[in-house]
mmCIF file of the N, C-alpha and C atoms, coordinates in Angstrom:
data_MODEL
# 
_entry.id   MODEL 
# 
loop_
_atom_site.group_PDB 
_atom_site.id 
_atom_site.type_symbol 
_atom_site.label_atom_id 
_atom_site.label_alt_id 
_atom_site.label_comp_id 
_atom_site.label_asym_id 
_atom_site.label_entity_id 
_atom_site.label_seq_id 
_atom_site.pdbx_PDB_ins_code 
_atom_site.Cartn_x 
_atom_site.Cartn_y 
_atom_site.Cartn_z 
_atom_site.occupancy 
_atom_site.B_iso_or_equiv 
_atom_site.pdbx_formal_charge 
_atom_site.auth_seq_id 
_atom_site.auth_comp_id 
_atom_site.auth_asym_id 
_atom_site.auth_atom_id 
_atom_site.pdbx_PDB_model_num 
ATOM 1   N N  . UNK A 1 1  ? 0.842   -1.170  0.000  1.00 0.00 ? 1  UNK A N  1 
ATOM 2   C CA . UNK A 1 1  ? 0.000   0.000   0.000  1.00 0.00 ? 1  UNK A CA 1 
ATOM 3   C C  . UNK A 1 1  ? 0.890   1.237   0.000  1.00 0.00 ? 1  UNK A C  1 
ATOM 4   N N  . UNK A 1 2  ? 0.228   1.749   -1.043 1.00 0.00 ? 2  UNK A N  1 
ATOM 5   C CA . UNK A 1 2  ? 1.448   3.130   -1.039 1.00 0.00 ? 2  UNK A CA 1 
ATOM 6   C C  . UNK A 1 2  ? 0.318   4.504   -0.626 1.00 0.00 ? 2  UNK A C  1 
ATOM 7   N N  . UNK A 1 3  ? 0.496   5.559   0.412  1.00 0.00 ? 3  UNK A N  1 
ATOM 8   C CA . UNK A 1 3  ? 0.368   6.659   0.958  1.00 0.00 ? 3  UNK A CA 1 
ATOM 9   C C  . UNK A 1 3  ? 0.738   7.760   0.390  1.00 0.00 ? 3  UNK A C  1 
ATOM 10  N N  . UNK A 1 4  ? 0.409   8.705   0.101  1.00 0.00 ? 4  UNK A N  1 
ATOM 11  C CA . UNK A 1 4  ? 0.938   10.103  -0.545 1.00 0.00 ? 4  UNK A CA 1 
ATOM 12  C C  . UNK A 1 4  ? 1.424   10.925  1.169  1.00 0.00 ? 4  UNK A C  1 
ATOM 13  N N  . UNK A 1 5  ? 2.270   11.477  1.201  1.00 0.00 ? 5  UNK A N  1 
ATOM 14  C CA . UNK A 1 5  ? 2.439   12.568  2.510  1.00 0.00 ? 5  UNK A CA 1 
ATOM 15  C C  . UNK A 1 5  ? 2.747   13.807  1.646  1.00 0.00 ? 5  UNK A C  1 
ATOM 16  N N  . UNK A 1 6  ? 2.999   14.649  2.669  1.00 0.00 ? 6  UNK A N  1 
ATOM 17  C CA . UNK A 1 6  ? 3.598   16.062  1.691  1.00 0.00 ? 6  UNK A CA 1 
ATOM 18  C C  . UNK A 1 6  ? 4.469   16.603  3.362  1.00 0.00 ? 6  UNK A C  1 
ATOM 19  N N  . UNK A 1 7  ? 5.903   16.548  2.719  1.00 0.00 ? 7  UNK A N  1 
ATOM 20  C CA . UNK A 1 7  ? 6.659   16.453  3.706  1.00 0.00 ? 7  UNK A CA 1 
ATOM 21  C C  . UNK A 1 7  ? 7.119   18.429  3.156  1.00 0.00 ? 7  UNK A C  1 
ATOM 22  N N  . UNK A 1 8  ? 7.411   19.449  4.847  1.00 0.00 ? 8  UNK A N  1 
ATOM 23  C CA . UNK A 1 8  ? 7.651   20.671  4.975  1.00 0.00 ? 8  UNK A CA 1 
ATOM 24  C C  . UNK A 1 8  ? 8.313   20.672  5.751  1.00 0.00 ? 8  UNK A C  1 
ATOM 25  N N  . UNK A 1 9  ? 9.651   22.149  4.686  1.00 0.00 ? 9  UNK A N  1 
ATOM 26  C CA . UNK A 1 9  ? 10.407  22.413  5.716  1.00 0.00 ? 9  UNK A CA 1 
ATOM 27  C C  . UNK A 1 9  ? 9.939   23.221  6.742  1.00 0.00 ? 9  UNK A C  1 
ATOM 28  N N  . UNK A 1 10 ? 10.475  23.308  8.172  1.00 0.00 ? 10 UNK A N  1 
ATOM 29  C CA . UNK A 1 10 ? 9.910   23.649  9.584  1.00 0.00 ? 10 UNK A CA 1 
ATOM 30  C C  . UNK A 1 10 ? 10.556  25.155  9.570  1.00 0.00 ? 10 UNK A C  1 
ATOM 31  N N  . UNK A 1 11 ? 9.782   25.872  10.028 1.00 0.00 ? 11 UNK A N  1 
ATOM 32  C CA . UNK A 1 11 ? 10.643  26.997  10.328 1.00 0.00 ? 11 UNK A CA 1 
ATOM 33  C C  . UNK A 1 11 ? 11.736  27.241  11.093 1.00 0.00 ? 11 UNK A C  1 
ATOM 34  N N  . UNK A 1 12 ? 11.861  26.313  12.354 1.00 0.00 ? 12 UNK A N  1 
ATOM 35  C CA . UNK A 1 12 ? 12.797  26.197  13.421 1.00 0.00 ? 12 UNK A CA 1 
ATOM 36  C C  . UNK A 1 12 ? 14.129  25.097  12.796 1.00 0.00 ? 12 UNK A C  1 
ATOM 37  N N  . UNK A 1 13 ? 13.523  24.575  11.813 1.00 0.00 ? 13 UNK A N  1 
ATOM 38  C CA . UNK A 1 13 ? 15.044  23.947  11.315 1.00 0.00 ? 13 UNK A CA 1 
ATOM 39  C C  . UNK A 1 13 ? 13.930  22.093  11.149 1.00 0.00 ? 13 UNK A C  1 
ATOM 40  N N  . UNK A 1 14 ? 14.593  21.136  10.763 1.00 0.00 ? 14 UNK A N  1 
ATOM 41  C CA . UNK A 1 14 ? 14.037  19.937  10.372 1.00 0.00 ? 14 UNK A CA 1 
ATOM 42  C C  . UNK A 1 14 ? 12.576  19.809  9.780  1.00 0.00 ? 14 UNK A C  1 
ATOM 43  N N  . UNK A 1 15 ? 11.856  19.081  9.843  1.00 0.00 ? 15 UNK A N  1 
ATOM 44  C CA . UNK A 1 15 ? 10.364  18.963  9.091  1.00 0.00 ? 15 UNK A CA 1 
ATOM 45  C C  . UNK A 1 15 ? 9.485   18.722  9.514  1.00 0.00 ? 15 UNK A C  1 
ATOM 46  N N  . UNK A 1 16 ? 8.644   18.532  8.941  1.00 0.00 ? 16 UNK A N  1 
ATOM 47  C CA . UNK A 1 16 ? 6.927   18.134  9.315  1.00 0.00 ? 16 UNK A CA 1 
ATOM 48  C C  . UNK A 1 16 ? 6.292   17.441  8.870  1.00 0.00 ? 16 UNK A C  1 
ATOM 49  N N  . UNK A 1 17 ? 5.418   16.447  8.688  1.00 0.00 ? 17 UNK A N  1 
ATOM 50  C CA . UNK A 1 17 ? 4.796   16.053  7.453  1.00 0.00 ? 17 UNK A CA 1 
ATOM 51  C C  . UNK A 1 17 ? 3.211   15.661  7.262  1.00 0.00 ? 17 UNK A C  1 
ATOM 52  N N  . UNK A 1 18 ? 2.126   15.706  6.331  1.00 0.00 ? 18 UNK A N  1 
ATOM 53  C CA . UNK A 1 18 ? 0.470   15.270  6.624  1.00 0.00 ? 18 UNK A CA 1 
ATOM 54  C C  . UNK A 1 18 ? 0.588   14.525  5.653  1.00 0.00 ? 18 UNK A C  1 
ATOM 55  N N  . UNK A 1 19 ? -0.683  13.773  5.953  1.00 0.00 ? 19 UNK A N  1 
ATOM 56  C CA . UNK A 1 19 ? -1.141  12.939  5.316  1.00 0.00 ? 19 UNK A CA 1 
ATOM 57  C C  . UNK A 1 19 ? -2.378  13.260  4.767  1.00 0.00 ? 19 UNK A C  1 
ATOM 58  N N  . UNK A 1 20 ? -2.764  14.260  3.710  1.00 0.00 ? 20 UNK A N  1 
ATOM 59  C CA . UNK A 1 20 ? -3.870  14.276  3.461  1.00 0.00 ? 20 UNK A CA 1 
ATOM 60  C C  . UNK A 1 20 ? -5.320  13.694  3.351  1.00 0.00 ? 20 UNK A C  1 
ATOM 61  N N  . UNK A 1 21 ? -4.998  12.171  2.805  1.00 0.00 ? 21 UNK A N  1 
ATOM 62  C CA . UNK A 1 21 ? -5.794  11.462  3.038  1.00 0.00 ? 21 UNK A CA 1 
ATOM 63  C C  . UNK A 1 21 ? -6.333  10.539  4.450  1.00 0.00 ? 21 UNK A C  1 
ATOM 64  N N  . UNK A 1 22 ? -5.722  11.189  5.444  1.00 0.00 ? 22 UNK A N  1 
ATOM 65  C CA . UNK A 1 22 ? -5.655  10.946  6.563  1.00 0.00 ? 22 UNK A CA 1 
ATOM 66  C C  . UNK A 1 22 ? -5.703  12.013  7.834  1.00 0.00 ? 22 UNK A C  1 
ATOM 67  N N  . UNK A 1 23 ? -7.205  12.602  7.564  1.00 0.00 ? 23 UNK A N  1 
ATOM 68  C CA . UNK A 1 23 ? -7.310  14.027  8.290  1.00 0.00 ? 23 UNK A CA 1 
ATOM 69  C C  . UNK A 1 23 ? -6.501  13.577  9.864  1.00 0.00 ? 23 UNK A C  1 
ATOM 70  N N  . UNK A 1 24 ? -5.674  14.619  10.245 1.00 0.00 ? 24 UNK A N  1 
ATOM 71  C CA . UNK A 1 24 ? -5.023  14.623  11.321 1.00 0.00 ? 24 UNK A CA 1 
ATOM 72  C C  . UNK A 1 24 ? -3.692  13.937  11.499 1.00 0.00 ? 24 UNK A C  1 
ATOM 73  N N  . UNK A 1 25 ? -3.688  13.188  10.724 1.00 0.00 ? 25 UNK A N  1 
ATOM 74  C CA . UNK A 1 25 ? -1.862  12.377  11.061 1.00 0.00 ? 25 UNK A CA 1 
ATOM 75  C C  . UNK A 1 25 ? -1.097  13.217  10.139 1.00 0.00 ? 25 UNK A C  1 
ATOM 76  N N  . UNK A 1 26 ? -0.461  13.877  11.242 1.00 0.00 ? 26 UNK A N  1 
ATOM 77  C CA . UNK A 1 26 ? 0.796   14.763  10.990 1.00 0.00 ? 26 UNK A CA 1 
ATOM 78  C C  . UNK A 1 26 ? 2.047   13.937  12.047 1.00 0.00 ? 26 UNK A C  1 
ATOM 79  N N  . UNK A 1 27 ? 2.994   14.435  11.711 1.00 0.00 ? 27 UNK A N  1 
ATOM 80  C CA . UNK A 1 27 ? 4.384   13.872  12.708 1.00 0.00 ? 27 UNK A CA 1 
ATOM 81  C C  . UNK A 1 27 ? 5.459   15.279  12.125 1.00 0.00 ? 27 UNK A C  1 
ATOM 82  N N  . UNK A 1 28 ? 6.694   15.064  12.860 1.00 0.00 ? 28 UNK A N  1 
ATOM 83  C CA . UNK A 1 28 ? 7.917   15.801  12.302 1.00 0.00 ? 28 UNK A CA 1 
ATOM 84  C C  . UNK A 1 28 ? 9.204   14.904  12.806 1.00 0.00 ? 28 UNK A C  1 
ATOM 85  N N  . UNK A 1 29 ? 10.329  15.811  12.454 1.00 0.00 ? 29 UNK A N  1 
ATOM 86  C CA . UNK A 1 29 ? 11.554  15.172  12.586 1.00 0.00 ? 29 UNK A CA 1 
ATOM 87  C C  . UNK A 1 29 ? 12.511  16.021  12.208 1.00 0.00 ? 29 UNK A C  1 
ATOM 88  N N  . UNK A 1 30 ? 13.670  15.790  13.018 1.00 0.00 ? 30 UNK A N  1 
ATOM 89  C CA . UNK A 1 30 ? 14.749  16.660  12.480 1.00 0.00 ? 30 UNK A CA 1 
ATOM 90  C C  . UNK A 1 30 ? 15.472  16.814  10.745 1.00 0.00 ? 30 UNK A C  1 
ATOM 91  N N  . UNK A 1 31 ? 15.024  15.543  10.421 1.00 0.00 ? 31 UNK A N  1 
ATOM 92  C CA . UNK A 1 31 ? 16.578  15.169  9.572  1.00 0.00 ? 31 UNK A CA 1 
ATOM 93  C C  . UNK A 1 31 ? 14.984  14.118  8.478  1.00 0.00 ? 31 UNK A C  1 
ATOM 94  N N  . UNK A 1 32 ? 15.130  14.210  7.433  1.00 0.00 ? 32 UNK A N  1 
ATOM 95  C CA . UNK A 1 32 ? 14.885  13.614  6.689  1.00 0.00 ? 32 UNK A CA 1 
ATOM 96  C C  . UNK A 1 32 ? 14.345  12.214  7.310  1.00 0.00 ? 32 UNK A C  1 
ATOM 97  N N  . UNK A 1 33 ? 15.193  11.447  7.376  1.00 0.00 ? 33 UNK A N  1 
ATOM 98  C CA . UNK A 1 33 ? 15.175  9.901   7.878  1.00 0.00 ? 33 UNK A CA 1 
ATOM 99  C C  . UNK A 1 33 ? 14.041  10.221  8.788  1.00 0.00 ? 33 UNK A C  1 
ATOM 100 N N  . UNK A 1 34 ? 14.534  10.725  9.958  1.00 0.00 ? 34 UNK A N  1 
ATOM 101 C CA . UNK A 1 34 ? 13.506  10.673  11.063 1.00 0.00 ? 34 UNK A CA 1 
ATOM 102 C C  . UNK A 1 34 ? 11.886  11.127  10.839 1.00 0.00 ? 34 UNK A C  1 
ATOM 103 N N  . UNK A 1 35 ? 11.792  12.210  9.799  1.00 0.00 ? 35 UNK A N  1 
ATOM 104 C CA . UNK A 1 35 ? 10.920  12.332  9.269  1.00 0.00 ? 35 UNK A CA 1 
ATOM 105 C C  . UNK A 1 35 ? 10.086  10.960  8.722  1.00 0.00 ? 35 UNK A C  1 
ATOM 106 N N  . UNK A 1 36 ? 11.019  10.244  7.929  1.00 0.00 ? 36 UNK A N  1 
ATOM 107 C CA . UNK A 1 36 ? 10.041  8.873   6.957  1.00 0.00 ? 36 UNK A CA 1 
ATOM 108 C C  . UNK A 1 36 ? 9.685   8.339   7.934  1.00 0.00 ? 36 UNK A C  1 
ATOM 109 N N  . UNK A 1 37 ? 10.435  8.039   9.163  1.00 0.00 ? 37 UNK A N  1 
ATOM 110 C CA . UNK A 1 37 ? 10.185  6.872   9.887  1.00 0.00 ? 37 UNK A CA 1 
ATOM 111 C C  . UNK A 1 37 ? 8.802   7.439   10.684 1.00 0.00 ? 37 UNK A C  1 
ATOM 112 N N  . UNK A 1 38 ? 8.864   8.658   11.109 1.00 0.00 ? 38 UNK A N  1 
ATOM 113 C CA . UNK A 1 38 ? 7.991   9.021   12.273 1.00 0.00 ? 38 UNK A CA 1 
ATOM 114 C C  . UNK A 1 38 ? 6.805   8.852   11.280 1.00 0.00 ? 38 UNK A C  1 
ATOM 115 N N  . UNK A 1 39 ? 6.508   9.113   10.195 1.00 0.00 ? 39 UNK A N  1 
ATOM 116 C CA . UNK A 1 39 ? 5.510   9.264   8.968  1.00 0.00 ? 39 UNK A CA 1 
ATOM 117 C C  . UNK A 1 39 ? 4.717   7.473   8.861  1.00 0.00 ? 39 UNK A C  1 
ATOM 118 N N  . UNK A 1 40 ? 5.765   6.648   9.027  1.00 0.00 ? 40 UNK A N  1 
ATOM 119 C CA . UNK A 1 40 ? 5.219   5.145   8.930  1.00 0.00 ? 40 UNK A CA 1 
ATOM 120 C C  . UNK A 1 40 ? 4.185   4.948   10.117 1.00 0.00 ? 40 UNK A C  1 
ATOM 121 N N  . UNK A 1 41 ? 5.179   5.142   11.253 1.00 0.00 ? 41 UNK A N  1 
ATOM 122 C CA . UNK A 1 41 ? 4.583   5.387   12.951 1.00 0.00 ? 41 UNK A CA 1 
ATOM 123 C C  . UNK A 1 41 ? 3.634   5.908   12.669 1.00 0.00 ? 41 UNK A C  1 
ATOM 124 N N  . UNK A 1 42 ? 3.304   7.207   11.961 1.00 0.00 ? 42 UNK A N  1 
ATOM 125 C CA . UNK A 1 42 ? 1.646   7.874   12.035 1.00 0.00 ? 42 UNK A CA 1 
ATOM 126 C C  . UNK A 1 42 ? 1.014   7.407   11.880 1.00 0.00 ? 42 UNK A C  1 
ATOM 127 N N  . UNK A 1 43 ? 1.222   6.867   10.376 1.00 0.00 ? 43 UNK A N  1 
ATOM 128 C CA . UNK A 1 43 ? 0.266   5.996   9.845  1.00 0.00 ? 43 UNK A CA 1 
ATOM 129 C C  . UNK A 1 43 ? -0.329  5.184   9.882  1.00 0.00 ? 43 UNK A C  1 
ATOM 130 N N  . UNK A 1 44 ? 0.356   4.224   10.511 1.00 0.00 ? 44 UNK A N  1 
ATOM 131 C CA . UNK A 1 44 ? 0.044   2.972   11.043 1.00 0.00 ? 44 UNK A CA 1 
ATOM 132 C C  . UNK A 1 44 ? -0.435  2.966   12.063 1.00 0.00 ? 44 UNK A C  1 
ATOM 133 N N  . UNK A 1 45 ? -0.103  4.000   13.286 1.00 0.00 ? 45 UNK A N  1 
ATOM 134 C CA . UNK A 1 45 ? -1.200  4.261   14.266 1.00 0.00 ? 45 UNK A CA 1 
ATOM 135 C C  . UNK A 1 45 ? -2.504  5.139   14.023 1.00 0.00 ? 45 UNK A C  1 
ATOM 136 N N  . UNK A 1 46 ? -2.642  6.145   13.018 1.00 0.00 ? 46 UNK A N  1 
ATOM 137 C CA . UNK A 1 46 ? -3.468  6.171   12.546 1.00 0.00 ? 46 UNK A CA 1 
ATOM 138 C C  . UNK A 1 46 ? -4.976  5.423   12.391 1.00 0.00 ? 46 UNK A C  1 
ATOM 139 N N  . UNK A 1 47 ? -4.028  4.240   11.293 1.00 0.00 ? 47 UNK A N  1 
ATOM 140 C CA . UNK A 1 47 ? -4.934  3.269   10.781 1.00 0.00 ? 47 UNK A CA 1 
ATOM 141 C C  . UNK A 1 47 ? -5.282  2.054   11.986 1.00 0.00 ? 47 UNK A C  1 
ATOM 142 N N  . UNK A 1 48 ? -4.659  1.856   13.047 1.00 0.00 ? 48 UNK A N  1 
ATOM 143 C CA . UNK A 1 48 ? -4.957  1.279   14.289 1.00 0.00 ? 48 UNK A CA 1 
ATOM 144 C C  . UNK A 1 48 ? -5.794  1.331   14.792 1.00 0.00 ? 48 UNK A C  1 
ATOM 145 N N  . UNK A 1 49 ? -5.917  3.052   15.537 1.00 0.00 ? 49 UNK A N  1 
ATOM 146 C CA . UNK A 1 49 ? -7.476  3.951   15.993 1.00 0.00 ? 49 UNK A CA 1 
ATOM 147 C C  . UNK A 1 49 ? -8.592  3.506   15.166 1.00 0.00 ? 49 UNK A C  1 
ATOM 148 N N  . UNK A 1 50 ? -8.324  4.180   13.781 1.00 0.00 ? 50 UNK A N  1 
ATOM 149 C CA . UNK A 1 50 ? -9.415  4.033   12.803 1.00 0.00 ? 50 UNK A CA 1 
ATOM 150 C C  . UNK A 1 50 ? -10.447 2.585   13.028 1.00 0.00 ? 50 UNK A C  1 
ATOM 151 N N  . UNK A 1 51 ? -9.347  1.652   12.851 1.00 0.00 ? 51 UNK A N  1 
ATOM 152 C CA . UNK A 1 51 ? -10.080 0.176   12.613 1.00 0.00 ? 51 UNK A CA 1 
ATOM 153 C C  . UNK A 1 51 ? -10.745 -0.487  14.147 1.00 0.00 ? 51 UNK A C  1 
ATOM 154 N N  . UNK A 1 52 ? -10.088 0.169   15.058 1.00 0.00 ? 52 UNK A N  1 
ATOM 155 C CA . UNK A 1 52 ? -10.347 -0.439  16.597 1.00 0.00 ? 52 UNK A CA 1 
ATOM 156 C C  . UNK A 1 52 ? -11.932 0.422   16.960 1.00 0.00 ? 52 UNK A C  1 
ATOM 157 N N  . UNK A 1 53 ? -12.038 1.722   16.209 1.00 0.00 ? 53 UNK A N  1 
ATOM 158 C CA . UNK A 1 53 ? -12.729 2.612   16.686 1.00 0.00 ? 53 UNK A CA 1 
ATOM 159 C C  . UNK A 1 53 ? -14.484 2.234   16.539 1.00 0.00 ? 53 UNK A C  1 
ATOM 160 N N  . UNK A 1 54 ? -14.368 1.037   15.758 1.00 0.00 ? 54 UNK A N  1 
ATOM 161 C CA . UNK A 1 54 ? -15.346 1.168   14.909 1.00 0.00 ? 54 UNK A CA 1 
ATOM 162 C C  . UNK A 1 54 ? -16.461 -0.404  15.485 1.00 0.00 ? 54 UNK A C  1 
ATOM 163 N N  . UNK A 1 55 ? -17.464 -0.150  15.766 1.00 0.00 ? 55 UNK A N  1 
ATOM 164 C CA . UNK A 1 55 ? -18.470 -1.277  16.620 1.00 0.00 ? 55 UNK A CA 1 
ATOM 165 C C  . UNK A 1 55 ? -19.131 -2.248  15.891 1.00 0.00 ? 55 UNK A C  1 
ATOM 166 N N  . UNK A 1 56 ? -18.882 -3.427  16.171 1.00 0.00 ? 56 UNK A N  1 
ATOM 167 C CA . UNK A 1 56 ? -19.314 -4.914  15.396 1.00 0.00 ? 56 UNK A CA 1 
ATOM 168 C C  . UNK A 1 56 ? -20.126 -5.150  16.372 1.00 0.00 ? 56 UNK A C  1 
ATOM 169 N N  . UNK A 1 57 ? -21.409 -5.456  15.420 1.00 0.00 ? 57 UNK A N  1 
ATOM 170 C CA . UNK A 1 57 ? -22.721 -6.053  15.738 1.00 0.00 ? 57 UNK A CA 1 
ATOM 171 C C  . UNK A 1 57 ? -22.268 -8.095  16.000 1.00 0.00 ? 57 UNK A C  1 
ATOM 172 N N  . UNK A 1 58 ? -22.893 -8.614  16.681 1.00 0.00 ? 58 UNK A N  1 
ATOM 173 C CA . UNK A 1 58 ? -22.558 -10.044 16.267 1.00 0.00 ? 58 UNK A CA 1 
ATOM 174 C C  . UNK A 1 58 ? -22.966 -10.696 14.769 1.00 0.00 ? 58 UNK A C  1 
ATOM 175 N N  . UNK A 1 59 ? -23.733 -9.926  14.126 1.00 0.00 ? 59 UNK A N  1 
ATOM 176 C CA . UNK A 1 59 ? -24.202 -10.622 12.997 1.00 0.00 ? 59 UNK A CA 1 
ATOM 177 C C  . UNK A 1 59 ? -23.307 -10.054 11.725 1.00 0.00 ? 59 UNK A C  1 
ATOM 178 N N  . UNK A 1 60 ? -22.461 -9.087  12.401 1.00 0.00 ? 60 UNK A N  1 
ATOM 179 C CA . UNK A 1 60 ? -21.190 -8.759  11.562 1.00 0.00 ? 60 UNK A CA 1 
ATOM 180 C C  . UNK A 1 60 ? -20.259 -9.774  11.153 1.00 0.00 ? 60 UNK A C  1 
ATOM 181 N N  . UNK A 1 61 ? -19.552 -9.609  9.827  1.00 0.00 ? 61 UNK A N  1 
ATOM 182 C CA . UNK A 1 61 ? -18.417 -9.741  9.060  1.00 0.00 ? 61 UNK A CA 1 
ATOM 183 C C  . UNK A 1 61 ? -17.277 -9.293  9.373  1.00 0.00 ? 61 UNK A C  1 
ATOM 184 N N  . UNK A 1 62 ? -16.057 -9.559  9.557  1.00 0.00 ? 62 UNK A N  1 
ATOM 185 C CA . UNK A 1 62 ? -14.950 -8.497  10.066 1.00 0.00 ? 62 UNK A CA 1 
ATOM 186 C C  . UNK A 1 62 ? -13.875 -9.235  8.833  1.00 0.00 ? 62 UNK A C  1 
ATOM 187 N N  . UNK A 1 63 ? -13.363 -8.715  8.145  1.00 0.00 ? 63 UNK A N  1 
ATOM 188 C CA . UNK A 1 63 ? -12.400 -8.989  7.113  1.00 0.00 ? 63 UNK A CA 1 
ATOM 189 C C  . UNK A 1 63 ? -11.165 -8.066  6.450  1.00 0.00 ? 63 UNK A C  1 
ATOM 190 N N  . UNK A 1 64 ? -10.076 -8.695  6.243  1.00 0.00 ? 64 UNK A N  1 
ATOM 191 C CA . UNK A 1 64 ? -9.020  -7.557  6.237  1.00 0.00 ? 64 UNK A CA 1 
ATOM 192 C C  . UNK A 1 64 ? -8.864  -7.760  4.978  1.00 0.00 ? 64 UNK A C  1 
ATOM 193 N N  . UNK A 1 65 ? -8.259  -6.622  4.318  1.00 0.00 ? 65 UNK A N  1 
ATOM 194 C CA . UNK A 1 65 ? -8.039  -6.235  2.999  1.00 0.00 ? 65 UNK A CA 1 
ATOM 195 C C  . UNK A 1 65 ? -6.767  -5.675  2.606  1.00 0.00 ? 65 UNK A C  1 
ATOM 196 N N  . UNK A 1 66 ? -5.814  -6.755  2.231  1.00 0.00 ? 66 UNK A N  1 
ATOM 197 C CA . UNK A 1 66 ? -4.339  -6.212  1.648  1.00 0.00 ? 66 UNK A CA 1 
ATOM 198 C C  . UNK A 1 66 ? -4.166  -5.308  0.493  1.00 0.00 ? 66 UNK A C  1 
ATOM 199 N N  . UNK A 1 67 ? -4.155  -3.631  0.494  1.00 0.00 ? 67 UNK A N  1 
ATOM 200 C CA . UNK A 1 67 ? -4.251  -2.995  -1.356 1.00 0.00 ? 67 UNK A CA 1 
ATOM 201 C C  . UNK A 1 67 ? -2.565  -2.604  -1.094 1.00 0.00 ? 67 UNK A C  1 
# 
């Protein structure tokens, strides 16, 4: 699964980055690297909340989907 971010330089020096398609997961980082990595971390906790957040009836389906 590939993510679009839109990674900015910070005014104070290192970066920032959103995820548009993902109202609210932002992260930063000094240095490039730390940036990608903290960006995976968002995301993936992000998508954690998202999926935990959400209430199954018993007559529910629950199924995961690799894109």
């Amino acid at each position: 699964m590939n993510i679009k971010a839109i990674i900015h330089s910070a005014e104070e020096g290192g970066y920032w980055a959103e995820v548009p398609a993902l109202p609210g997961c932002i992260t930063e980082g000094d240095t490039m690297e730390e940036v990608m990595a903290n960006l995976k971390d968002a995301i993936k906790g992000w998508l954690d909340v998202a999926n935990s957040s959400n209430a199954v009836d018993s007559t529910d389906q629950v199924v995961e989907i690799a894109v």
